[in-house]
N, C-alpha and C positions, 0 to 999 in steps of 0.2 A: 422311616426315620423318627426316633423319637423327640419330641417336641417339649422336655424338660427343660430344654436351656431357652426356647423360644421366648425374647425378651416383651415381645405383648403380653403374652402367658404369664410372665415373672410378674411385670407391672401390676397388670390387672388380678393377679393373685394375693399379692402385698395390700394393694387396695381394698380389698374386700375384707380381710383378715383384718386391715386397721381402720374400715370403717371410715375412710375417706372415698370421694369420686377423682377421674384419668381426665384431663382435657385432652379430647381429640379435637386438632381446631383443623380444620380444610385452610388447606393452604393453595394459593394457585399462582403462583411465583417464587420465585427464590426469595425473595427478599422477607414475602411471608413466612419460609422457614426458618430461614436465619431469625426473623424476629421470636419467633415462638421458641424457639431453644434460647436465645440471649435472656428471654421473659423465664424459662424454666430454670436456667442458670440461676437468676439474679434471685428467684424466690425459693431454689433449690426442692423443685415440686415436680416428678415424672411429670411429660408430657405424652401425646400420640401426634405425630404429624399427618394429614390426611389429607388423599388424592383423591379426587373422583377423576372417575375414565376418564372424562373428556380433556384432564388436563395432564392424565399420563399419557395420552392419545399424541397429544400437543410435542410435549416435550420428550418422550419416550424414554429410552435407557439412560443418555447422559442427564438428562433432570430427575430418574429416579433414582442414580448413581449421585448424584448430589445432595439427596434429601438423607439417604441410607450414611453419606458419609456425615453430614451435618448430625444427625440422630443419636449416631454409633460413636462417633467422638466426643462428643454434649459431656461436658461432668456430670451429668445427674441422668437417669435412664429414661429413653424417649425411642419410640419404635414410631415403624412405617408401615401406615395401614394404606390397602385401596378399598375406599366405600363405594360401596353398588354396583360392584361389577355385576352385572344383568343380563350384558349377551355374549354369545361365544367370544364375538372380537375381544371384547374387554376380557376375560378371563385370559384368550390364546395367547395376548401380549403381557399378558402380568407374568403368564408360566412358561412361554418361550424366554422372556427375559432371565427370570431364578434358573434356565437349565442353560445359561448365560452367564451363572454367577452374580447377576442382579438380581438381588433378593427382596422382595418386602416380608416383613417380618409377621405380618397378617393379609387377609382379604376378604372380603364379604361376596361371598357367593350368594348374589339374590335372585332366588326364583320367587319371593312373592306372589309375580305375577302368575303364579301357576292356577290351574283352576282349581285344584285341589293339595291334602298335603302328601298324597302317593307321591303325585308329579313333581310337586316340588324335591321333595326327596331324589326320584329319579335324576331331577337334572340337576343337582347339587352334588350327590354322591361322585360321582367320577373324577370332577374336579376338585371335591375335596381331597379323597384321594392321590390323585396328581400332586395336589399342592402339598399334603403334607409330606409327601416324597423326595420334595426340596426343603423341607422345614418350615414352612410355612402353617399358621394357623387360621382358622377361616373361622367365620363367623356368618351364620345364618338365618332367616327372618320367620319366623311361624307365626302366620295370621299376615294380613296386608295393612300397610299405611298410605294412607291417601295422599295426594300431592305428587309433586315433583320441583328438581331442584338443579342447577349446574349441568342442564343437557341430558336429566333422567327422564325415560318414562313416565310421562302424566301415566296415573292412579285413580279412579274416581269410585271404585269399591272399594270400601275400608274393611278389614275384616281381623273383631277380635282375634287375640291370642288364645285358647284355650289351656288351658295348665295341665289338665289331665293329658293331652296328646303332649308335654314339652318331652314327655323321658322318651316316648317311641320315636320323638321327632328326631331327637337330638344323634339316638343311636341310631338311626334310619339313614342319617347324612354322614354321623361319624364326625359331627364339628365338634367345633372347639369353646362357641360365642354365642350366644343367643342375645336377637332384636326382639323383645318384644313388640305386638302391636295390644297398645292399653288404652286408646282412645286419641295417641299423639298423632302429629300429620307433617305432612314435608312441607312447608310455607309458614306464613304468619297466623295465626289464628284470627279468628275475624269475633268470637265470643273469648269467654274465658274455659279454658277446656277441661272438661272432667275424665281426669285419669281414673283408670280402675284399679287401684293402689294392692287389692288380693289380688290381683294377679301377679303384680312383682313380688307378694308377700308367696304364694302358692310355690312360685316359680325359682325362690331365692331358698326355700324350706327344701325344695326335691334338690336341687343344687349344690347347694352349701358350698364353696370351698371346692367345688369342678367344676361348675360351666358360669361362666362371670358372665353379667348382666349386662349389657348396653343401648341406652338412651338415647333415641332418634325422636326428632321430630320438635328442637327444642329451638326456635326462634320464637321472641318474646316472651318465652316463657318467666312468672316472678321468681326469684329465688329461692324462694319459699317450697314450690316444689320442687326445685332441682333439690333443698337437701329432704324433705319429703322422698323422694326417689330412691336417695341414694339409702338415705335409713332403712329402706326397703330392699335393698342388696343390689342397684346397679352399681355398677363400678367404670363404666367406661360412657363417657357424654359427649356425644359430637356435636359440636357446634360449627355455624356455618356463617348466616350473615350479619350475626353478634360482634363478629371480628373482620368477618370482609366487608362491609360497609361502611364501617369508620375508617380503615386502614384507606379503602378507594379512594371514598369524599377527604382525605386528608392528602393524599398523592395527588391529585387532582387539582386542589386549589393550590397547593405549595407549587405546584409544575408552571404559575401562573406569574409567581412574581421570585424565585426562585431558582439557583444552579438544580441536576437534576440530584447531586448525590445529596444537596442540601434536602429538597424536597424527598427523597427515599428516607435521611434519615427520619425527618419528622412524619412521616407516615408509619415509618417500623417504632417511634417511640409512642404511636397513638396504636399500636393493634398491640403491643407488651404491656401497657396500660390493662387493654379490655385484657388481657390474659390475666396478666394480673388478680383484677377481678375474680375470676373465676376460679384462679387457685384458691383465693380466701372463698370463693362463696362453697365451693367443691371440698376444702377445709383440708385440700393437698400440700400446700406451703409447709416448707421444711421437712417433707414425708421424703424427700430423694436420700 
């Protein structure tokens, strides 16, 4: 199936061509969805809604049927991604579901953990394949990032991206998306971290305008490099506990002296806030 209308693809296409960055924000409730589309609404900025397995795991087809529907109706264009799918479960339930008629619009097939990037390839290709069978776009990692995050595989070899291997990589799996790894890591940084900026610059020049770039590994990171980043050609930036942290710590204490929908709203108007943010810091406001 040809994957021209594939609305990640669109997004992330637009993006790059106008030199702005996509929020992907991890959402892990409904209420997180609905906030991030009401936030993409209000500032009229493409968004990406983002599942990691363990919370498509949870809630399975009727909460990815929610999110797809939340997404695909939004006035402004906002697709559904799964990050990190890693082992077969996670992939078997994203592609059992789209041959179901529930679709995610993207997935991130990660073999990182592979020992090399033969293997990687190996175990990515197939399910790439599969996926884009239902129309699906994938997106896959060359080099590894350290860390772990929402029930993923701890990482403790980090391993650059090489640029020279992106074009054999890329045709080897037959993706869609490239993670690079440039020095970023799944957690908080504990120094301040030295990205390796030629390599997005390497990898954005073999590119251009085919394989859109995407940004992992970005809590606390300064703004300064997320548009650093993006000047550098990525186009798609997930972010995780930038927006789930406040949105918790605010559902949380309002649950305390508060009704529960009272307490929901004021948690969904603290996680549109930090979206907010990021459409201006990502410089996507009014791009929808």
């Amino acid at each position: 199936m040809a994957l021209t209308a594939n609305r990640t693809l669109q997004i992330l296409a637009k993006a790059e061509r106008e030199g702005y960055g996509v929020l992907a924000q991890a959402c892990y409730d409904a209420q997180m969805a609905v906030s991030l589309v009401r936030a993409a609404e209000r500032a009229r900025s493409p968004a990406i809604i983002l599942l990691f397995p363990v919370t498509l795991a949870y809630g399975k087809g009727p909460f990815l049927r929610l999110c797809i529907d939340l997404a695909h109706q939004a006035s402004v264009p906002i697709s559904v991604h799964l990050d990190h799918a890693t082992d077969p479960e996670h992939l078997e339930l994203a592609l059992s579901l789209a041959e179901q008629g529930i679709v995610f619009d993207s997935i991130m097939v990660d073999a990182s953990h592979a020992e090399n990037d033969e293997e990687n390839i190996s175990i990515a290709k197939p399910y790439v394949d599969r996926a884009h069978k239902c129309g699906i776009a994938v997106e896959v990692e060359l080099g590894r990032l350290e860390g772990g995050e929402a029930g993923l595989r701890m990482i403790s070899d980090a391993k650059l991206t090489d640029p020279t291997k992106a074009k054999s990589f890329m045709i080897g799996t037959g993706a869609d998306i490239l993670a690079p790894s440039i020095g970023n890591l799944h957690g908080s940084y504990i120094n301040p971290p030295n990205f390796r900026q030629h390599i997005l610059r390497d990898i954005h020049s073999e590119f251009k305008g085919k394989v859109p770039i995407c940004l992992h590994g970005t809590d606390t990171l300064p703004d300064a490099l997320f548009v650093e980043c993006i000047n550098n050609g990525v186009s798609k930036i997930n972010i995780n506990s930038w927006g789930r942290d406040p949105y918790a710590r605010a559902l949380g204490e309002a649950l305390l002296s508060k009704t529960f929908p009272e307490a929901v709203d004021i948690a969904s108007e603290v996680l549109i806030k930090e979206c907010d943010r990021f459409f201006a810091v990502f410089r996507s406001k009014g791009k929808a």
